[in-house]
Structures are given as structure tokens and as C-alpha cells.
RODO-2510 file (C-alpha; in nm, 4 decimals, decimal comma):
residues 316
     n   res          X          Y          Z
     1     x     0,0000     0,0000     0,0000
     2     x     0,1766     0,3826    -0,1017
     3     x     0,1770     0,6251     0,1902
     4     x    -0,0312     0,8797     0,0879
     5     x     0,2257     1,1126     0,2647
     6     x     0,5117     1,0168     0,0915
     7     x     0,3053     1,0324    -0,2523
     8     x     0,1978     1,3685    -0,1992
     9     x     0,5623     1,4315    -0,1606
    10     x     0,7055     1,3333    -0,4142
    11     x     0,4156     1,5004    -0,6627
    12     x     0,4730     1,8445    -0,4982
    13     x     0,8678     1,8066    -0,5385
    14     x     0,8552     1,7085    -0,9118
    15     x     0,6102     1,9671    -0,9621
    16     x     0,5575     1,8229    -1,3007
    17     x     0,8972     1,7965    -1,3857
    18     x     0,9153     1,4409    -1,4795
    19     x     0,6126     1,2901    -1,6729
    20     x     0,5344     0,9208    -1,8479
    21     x     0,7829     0,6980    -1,8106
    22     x     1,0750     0,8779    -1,6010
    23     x     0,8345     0,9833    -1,3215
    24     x     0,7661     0,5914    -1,2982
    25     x     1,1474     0,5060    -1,2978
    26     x     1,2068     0,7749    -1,0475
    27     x     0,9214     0,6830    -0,8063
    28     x     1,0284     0,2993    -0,8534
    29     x     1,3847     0,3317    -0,7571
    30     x     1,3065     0,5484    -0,4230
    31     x     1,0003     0,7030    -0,4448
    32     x     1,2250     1,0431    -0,4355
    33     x     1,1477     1,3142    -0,7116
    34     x     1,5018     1,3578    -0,7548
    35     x     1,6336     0,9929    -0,8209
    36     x     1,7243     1,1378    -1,2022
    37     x     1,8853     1,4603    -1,0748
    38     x     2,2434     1,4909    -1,2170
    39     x     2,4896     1,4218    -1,1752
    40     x     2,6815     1,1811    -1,0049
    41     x     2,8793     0,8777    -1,0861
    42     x     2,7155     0,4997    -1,0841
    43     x     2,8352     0,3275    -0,7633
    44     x     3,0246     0,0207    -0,9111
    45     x     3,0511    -0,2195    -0,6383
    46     x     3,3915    -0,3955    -0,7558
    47     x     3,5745    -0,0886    -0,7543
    48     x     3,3550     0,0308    -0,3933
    49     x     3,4828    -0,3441    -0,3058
    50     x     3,8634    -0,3112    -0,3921
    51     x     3,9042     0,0491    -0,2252
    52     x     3,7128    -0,0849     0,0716
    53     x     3,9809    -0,4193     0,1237
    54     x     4,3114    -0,1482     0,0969
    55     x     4,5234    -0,1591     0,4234
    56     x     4,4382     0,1661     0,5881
    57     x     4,8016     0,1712     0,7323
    58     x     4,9632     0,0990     0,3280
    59     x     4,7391     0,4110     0,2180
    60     x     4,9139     0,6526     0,4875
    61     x     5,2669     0,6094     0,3563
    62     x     5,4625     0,8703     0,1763
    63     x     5,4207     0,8795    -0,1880
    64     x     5,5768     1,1061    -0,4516
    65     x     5,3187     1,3116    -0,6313
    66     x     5,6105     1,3669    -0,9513
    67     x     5,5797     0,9463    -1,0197
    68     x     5,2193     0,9611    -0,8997
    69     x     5,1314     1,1989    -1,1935
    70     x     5,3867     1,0008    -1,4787
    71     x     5,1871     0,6795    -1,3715
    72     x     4,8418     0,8325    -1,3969
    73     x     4,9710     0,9883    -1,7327
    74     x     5,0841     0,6408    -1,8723
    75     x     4,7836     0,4711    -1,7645
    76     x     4,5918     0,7419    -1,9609
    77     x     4,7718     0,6629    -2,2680
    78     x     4,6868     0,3225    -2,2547
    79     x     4,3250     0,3529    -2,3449
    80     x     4,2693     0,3143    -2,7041
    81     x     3,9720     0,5816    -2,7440
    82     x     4,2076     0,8575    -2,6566
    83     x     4,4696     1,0438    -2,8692
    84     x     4,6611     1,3067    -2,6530
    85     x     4,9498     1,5031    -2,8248
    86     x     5,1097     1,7838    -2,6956
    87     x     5,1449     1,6710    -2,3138
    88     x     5,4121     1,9093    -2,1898
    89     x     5,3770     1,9729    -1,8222
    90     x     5,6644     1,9910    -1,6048
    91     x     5,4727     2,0280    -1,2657
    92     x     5,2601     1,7893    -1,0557
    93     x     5,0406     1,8789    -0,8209
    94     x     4,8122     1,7278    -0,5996
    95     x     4,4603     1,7876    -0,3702
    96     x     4,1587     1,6739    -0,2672
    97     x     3,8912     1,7522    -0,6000
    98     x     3,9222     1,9866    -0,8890
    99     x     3,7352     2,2752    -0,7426
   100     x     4,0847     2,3507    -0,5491
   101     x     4,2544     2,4084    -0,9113
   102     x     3,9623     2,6178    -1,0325
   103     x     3,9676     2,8615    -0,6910
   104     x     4,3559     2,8981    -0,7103
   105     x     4,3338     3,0037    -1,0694
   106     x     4,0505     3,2376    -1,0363
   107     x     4,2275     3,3631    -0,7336
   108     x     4,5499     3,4498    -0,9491
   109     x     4,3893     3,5720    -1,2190
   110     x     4,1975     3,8952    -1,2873
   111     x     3,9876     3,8117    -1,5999
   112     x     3,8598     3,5263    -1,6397
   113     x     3,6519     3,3506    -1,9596
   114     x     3,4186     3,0884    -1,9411
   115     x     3,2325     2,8576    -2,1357
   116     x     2,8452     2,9431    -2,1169
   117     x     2,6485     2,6729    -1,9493
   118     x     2,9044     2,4471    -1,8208
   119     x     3,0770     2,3624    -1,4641
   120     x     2,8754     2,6079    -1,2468
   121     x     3,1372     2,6199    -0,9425
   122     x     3,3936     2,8371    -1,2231
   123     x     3,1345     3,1198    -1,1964
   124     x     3,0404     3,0905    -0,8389
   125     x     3,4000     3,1715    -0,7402
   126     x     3,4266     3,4419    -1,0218
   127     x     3,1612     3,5705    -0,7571
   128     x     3,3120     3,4962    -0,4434
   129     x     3,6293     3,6896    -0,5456
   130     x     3,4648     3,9731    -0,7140
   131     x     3,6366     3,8310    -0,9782
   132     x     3,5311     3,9901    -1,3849
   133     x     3,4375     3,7044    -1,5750
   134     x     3,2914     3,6762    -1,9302
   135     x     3,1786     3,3968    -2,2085
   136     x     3,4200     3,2398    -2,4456
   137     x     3,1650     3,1188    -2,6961
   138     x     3,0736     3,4594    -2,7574
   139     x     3,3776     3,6363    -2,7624
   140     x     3,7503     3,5582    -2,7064
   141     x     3,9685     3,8679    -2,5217
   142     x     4,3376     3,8366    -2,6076
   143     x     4,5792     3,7837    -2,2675
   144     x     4,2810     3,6537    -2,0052
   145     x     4,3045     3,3546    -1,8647
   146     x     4,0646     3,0634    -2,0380
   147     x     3,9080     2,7726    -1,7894
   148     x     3,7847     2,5253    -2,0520
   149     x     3,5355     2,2103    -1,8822
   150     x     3,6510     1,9782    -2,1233
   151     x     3,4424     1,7737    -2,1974
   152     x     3,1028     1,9455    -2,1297
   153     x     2,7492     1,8004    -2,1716
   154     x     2,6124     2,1022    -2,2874
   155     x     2,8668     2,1710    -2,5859
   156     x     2,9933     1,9604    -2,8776
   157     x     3,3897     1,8623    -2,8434
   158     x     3,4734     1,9786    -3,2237
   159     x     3,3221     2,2982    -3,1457
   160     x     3,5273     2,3725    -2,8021
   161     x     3,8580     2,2339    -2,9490
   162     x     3,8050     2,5738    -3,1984
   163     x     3,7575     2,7877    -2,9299
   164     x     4,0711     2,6223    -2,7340
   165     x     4,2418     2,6861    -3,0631
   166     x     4,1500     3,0901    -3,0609
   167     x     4,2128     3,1049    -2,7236
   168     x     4,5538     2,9882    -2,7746
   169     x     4,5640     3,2253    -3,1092
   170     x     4,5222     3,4868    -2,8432
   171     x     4,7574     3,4240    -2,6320
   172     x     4,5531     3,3239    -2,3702
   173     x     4,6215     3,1390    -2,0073
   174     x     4,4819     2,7954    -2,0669
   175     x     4,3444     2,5814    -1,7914
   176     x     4,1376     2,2566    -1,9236
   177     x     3,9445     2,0810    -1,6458
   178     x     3,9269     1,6913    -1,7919
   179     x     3,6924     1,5756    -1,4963
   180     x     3,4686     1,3946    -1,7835
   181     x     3,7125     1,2689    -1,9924
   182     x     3,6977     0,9049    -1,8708
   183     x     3,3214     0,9132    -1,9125
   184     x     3,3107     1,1067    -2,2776
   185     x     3,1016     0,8822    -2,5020
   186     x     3,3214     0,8912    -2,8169
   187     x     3,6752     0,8843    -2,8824
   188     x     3,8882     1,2172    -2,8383
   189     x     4,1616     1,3533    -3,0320
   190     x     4,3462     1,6519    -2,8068
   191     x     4,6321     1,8668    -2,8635
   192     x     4,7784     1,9784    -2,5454
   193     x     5,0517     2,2113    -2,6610
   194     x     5,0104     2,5995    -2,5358
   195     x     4,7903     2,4836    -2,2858
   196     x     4,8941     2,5615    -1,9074
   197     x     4,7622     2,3600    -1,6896
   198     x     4,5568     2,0483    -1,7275
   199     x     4,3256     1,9090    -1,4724
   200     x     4,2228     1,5378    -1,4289
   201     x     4,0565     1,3588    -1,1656
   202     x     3,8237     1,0565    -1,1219
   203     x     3,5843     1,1665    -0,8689
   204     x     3,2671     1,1814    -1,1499
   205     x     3,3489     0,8599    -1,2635
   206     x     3,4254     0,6039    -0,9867
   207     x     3,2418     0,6289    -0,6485
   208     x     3,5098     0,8027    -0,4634
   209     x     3,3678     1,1211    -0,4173
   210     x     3,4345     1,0906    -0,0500
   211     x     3,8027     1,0232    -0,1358
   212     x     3,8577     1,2942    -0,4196
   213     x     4,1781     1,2950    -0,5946
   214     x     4,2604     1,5058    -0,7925
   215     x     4,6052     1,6275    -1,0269
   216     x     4,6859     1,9840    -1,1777
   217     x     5,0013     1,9092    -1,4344
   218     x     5,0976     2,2633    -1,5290
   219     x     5,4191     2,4202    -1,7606
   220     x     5,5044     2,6507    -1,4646
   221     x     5,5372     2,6023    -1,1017
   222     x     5,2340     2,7376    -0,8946
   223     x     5,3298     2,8742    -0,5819
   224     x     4,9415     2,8557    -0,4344
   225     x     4,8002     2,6598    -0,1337
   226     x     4,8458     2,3342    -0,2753
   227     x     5,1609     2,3297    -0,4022
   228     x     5,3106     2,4529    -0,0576
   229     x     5,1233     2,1661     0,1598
   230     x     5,2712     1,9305    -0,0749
   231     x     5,6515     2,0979    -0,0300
   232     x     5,5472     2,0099     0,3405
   233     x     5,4459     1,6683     0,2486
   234     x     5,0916     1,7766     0,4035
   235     x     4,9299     1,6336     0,0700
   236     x     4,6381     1,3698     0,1733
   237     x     4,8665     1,0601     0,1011
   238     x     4,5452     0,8446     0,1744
   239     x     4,3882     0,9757    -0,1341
   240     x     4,7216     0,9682    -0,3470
   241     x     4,7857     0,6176    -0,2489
   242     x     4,3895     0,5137    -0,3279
   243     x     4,4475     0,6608    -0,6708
   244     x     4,7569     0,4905    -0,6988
   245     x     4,6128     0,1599    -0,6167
   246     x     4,3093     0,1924    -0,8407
   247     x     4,5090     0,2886    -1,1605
   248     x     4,7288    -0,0388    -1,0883
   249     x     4,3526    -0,2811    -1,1185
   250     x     4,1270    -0,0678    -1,2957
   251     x     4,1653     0,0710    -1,6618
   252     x     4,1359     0,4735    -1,7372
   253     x     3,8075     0,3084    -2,0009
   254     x     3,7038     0,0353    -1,7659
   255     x     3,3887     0,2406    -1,6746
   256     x     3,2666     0,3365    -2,0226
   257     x     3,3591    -0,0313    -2,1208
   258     x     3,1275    -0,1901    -1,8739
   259     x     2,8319     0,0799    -1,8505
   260     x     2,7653     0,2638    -2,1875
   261     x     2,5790    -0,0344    -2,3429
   262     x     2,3524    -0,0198    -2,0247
   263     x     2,3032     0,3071    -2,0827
   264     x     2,2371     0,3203    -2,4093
   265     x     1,9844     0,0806    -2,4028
   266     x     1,8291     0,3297    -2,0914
   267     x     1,8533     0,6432    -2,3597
   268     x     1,6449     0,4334    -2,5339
   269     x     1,4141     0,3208    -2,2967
   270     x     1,3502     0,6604    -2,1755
   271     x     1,3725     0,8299    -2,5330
   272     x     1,6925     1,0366    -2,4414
   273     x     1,8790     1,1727    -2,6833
   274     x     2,2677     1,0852    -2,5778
   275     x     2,5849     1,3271    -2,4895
   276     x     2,8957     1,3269    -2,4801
   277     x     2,8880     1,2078    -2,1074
   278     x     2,8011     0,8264    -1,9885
   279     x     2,6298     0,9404    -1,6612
   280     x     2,3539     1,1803    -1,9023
   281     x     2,0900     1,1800    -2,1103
   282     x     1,9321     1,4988    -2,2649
   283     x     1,5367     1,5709    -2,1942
   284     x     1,4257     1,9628    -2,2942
   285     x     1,2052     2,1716    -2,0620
   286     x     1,3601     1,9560    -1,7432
   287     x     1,4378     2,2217    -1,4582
   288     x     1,5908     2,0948    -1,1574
   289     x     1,5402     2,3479    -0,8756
   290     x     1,6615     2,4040    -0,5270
   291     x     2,0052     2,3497    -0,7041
   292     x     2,3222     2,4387    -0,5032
   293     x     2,3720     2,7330    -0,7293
   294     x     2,2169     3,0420    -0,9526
   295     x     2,4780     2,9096    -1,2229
   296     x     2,3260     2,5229    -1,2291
   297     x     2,4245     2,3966    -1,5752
   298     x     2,2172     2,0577    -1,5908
   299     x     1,9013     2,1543    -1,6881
   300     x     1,7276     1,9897    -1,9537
   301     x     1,9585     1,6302    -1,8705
   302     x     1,8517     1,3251    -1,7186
   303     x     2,1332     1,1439    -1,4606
   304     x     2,1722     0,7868    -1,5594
   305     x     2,3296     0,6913    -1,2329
   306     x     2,0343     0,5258    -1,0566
   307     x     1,8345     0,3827    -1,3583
   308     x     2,2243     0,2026    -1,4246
   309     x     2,2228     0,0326    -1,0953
   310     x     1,8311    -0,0530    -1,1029
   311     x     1,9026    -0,2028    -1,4512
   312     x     1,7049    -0,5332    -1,4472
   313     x     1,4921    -0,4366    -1,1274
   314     x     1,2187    -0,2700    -1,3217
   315     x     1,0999    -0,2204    -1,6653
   316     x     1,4420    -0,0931    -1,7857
***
């Protein structure tokens, strides 16, 4: 029998949002009006498993962030839908999530471009600095610095490789943030050189969100926050060491590999057109509200997370 309570709920909080067949999924996997909210990554229980078995006292030892970030770079390399040129980076360095490489370069820099409608934390700290801060896609101003979410749900790759191309014309500071590369739905042809700083982490798409590492590689050394805790060897080795591990049993594609036929059969399902990113699905006139954020850039998308691991519960 439903709890007329918790139904009541759940129609006033998707207020219409959802309709036909993804208000059933989202009801079915929780009965929460926000099971399909983006974005996070699907909880795969073999890597959840292998992080959870790691000796606690293995994961505290020192480790050296220089052969950290080779490793992580080789490991890259090795997947076969990626073609990276131009990698020419001379710096490592390491924290705890990306958002610590996008408020140290907003804090050095004084104008700042953005892509429209992508990562919304680069504009909330544009705003918490007092920081001027324009749009890329509509114009490019020689000498700022560029912070390129690459790739982005909302924009095709060919297109933003042109604008990191003018930017670079321009003589622009290049940062690219590559949080979704491991979870880009089609192969990806880069060229690094000119760029920066490069950012990669992992934390969108394994379930280690509460573990977060993260690597800036960068031409020049960055005297900021980050790179002096790690001078003091006050780095979080237990998140260094988990990435270390994971890149030794998992592959940089092993997540697209084992979950993009899954979810393209939910696209499917759910009539969802596809992006370039495994975890969503696009769906116009969806408005997710009560967001953390004015800036919220995942409107009109559809997470996949939940309907991945409720494949084969339900109708999908």
C-alpha cells in the first residue's frame, strides 16, 4: 500500500517535472522526485569493493606526487579511445577535487573567460572573489586567462577544441578541467601544446567522491596553497595512495567499457537523446530546482546513475 504522505511528496517536489515513463522510474527506484537529478557517478561495487579491502596503514605512507602523476599519465595513454598530443607539463600537483585548481586560478587571475552553461562552481567563485568574468563562446579577449570544462554536456567537443584553438591564437592562459574525460562517449583527439595547466581527476566517474583525488600538471610552477602543503608533504597521502592503487587494477576506459551499453539501451528506454557524457541523457524543458547554485548547468539532462544500478529491477 503507497503512503499517501510520501506520494503527496514526491508530486509536490517534481512539480511536473518528470512525466510518463521517467516519473515511474524515479518513483520505482526510491520514491524520491530527484532519483534522475544529475549528476553523479554509478556506484560500481567492484571498484567500492577493492578500495574498501586497501590496508588503511599501506594508504598513509609517503608517496611522490612527480611518479604519482607520470603513472596516472601512462595509464591514460593506454586507453585506445584517446589520442593526446602535446602533453608538456613539467609540474605535478596534488589535492583533494578539482574545485581547489579552479579557486587557485581564479584567485590568481583577474579576468577570467568561461564557457556558457558548463561547470557552475567556475562562476560561483568568479563571484566569491569579485572576480570579472565573461563567455568564451561569444567572444575571445586576447591575454585573459581561459578555464575550458573539457568535456562538457552542454557543448559539442569539435566545437570547443576551436575555441581552445582561438584562445591559444590569443595568447591566452589555458586551464582545461578533464573531470569527464573518462566518461566522454566517443573517442577524443586533443592537442595539449600551449595549454597551461591540465586538470584530471576521477571523482565523477568512480564512487570516490568521499576520497577525491585530484592532479593539476601545469608548464610553470604554482606557488598557491596546494603546491606549498605538498613541499610540506601535508598532501592527503590516503587519497594519493587510493588513486595509486586503483590505476594499478582498474583501466582509465574500464567504466565506459562496462556501462555505456547499459546506458544506451536506458537512452532508449527513456527516449533520451545521448551526450557526450556516460552518466547523461538529454530531456528539454527539465528544470531541476533548489540546485546548489544560480549558475546550475544541468538543466534539460537526465542522470543515468540510478536507472544504471536498477538495470534489471524494473521495466528498464
Amino acid at each position: 500500500m503507497i503512503d499517501k504522505n510520501i506520494k503527496d511528496k514526491f508530486e509536490y517536489e517534481n512539480n511536473k517535472r518528470l512525466t510518463g515513463k521517467l516519473k515511474e522510474a524515479s518513483w520505482l527506484i526510491n520514491q524520491s522526485a530527484w532519483s534522475l537529478c544529475p549528476i553523479r557517478p554509478a556506484k560500481d561495487p567492484t571498484i567500492n569493493n577493492f578500495i574498501n579491502q586497501l590496508n588503511f596503514s599501506d594508504l598513509r605512507q609517503p608517496i611522490d606526487i612527480s611518479t604519482l602523476g607520470s603513472n596516472v599519465w601512462e595509464w591514460m595513454n593506454k586507453c585506445k579511445a584517446l589520442y593526446i598530443r602535446g602533453f608538456d607539463f613539467e609540474h605535478t600537483t596534488f589535492a583533494t577535487g578539482i574545485d581547489n585548481f579552479i579557486d587557485s586560478l581564479i584567485l590568481r587571475s583577474d579576468d577570467i573567460g568561461c564557457l556558457s552553461n558548463t561547470y557552475y562552481f567556475e562562476h560561483d567563485i568568479c563571484d566569491y572573489y569579485n572576480k570579472n568574468y565573461y563567455t568564451v563562446d561569444k567572444e575571445i579577449k586576447p591575454n585573459t586567462t581561459i578555464v575550458i570544462e573539457f568535456p562538457t554536456p552542454h557543448h559539442n567537443t569539435n566545437d570547443m577544441k576551436y575555441i581552445l584553438m582561438e584562445c591559444l591564437k590569443k595568447q591566452c592562459y589555458v586551464a582545461l578541467d578533464l573531470t569527464f574525460l573518462p566518461v566522454c562517449t566517443h573517442n577524443v583527439e586533443l592537442n595539449l601544446s600551449g595549454v597551461d595547466e591540465i586538470w584530471i581527476s576521477m571523482n565523477k566517474t568512480w564512487p570516490i567522491s568521499d576520497i577525491r583525488p585530484a592532479l593539476r600538471f601545469s608548464k610553470n610552477k604554482i606557488k598557491d596553497l596546494h603546491y606549498r602543503s605538498q613541499a610540506k608533504n601535508y598532501h592527503s597521502k590516503i587519497s594519493a595512495n587510493t588513486l595509486s592503487s586503483c590505476i594499478k587494477e582498474f583501466s582509465y576506459d574500464y567504466i565506459i567499457n562496462k556501462y555505456k551499453p547499459i546506458a544506451d539501451n536506458i537512452l532508449k528506454t527513456f527516449e533520451l537523446e545521448p551526450t557526450n557524457n556516460l552518466w547523461l541523457g538529454k530531456k528539454e524543458n527539465i528544470t531541476w530546482d533548489h540546485m546548489p547554485s544560480k549558475y546550475w548547468n544541468y538543466n534539460n539532462l537526465i542522470g543515468l546513475h540510478e536507472l544504471i544500478e536498477t538495470q534489471g529491477k524494473h521495466f528498464w
